[in-house]
N, C-alpha and C positions, 0 to 999 in steps of 0.2 A: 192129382189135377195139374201140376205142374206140365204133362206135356200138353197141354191146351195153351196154357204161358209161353212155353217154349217155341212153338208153332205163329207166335206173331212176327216171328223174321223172318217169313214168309206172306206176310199178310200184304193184299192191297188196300188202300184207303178209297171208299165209292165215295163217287160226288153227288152232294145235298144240296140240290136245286130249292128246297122247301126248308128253312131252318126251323119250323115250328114242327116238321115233322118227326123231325130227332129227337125230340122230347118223351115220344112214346112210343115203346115198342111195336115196332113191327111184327106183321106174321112174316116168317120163316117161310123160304120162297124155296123149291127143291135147290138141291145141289147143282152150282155152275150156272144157276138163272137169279134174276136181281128182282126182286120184289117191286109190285105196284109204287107202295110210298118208301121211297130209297131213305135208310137213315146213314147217316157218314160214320159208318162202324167199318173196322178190319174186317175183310173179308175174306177165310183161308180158300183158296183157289180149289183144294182138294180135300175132303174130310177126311184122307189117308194120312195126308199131312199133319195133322192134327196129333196122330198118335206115332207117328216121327221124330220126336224132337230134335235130335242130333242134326247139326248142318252142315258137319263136312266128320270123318271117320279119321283117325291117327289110331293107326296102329304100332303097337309095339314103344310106348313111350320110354318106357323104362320107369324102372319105380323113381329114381331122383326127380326125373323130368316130370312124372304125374304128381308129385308133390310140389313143385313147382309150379305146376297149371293148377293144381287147388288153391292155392296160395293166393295167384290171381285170380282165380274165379268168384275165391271169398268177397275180392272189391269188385267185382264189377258182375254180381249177380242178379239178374234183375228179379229170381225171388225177393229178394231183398228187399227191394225197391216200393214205396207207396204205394205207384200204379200199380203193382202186381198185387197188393194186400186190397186194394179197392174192388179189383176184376173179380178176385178171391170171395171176396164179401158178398158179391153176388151171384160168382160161377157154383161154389160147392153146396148150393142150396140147391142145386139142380142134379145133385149127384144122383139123385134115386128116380128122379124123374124119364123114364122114356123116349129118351130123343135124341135124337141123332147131333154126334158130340160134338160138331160145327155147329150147328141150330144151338145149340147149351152156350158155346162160345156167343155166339152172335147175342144171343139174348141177354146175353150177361154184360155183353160191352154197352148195351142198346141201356140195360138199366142202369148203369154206371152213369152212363152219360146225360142220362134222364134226373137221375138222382144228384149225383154230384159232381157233373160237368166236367167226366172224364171224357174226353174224344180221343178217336184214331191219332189225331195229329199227336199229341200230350203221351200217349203209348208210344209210338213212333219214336216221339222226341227221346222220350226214358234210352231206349237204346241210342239214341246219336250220344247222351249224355253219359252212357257207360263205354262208349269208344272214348270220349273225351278220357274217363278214369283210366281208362287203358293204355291210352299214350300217356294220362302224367305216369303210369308206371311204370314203363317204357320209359320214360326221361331219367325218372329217378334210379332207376335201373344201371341206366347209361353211367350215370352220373356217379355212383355207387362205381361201378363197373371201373371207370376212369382212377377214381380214388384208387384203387385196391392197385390196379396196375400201376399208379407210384411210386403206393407202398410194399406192393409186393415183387413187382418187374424191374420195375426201372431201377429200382434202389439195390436190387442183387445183380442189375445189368452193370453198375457204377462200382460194386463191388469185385464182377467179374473181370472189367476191364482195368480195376485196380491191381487187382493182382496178377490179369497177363501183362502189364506194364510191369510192374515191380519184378517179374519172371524175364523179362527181356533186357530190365538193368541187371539182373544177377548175370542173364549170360552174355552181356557184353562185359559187366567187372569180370567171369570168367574165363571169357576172350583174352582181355589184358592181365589177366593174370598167367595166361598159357604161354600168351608173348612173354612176359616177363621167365617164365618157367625156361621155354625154351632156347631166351637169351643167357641167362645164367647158366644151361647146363649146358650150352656152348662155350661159355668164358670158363667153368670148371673143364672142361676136355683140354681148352687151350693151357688153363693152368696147371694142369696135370700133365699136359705135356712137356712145357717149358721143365718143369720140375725134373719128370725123366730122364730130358738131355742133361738138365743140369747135373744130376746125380753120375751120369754115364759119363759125361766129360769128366767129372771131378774124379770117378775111379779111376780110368784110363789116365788122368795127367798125374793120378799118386800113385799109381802101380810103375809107369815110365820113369816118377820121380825116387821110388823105391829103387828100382836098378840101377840107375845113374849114381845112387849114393851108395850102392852096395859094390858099386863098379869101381867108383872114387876111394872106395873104401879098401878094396883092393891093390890099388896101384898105392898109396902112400904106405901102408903095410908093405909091400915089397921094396918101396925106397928105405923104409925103415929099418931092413934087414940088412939093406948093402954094406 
């Protein structure tokens, strides 16, 4: 029986010029025509409708997302809901009865209303009041949502940029340290140079100084012979 329930988010609400008349069920007027004494019951436009429930079709959700949407559906299902257990109270008494399953609707809201001051409007309202549940879940959603990207975004956004900072002082210490590499093994070339002259001059002035004295060495040996 639920899609008879289902089929009220389509429903129009008729105008009751007679409020004494809403108190007792009307006969059931055919399909798409409005009865003699109008009671202010929903009125599904199509008895097609009726056995449609669905009001808009999503295909392909994915299983995470269908569990998601059940999730919400749980709050904001107007099975749920009083109105639908009161409609209930009088619709499935009508289950076995022969009649055409808008006239079963109609009749059921008529005695609801009669009995305990269920109206159109009060149905109606039930759903404005499950959109209400639907945006606070939607807020708390948000709000949920907002947290998580603190704790989960931001805080690894804080840690990414900690460490491309702390990456960019490494290669600027590595910068100055290339300077310093390449300053030093410029003053090592210099002083490896300086050294090799030093070494070459120092042979060359004791190899010169060898001769000289083996030179000298000579000439006094031969005065010493005269």
């Amino acid at each position: 029986m639920n899609k008879f329930i289902d089929s009220l988010k389509h429903a129009i609400v008729e105008d009751d010029p007679d409020p004494k008349a809403s108190t007792k069920p009307s006969t059931p007027a055919p399909a798409g025509m409005h009865s003699d004494a109008k009671a202010p019951v929903a009125v599904v436009q199509d008895s097609a409708m009726v056995t449609s429930a669905p009001i808009a079709s999503y295909q392909s959700l994915g299983e995470e997302t269908e569990h998601v949407y059940k999730k919400i559906l749980a709050k904001t299902d107007f099975q749920s809901t009083a109105v639908a257990a009161t409609i209930h109270k009088y619709l499935d008494p009508l289950a076995a009865i022969p009649m055409d399953e808008r006239m079963k609707f109609k009749t059921a809201v008529v005695q609801a209303q009669a009995q305990e001051g269920l109206t159109p409007e009060k149905i109606l309202a039930t759903f404005d009041g499950l959109k209400v549940a639907l945006q606070n879940e939607q807020d708390s959603f948000a709000s949920t949502a907002q947290q998580s990207k603190s704790q989960e975004i931001t805080n690894r956004q804080k840690k990414v940029q900690d460490v491309t900072d702390a990456i960019a002082a490494k290669q600027r210490e590595i910068s100055q340290l290339q300077q310093q590499l390449s300053q030093v093994s410029t003053d090592l070339v210099e002083a490896q140079s300086k050294i090799q002259r030093a070494e070459s001059q120092f042979t060359i002035a004791a190899q010169r100084r060898a001769v000289e004295i083996d030179q000298e060495k000579s000439k006094y040996a031969s005065l010493l012979q005269g």
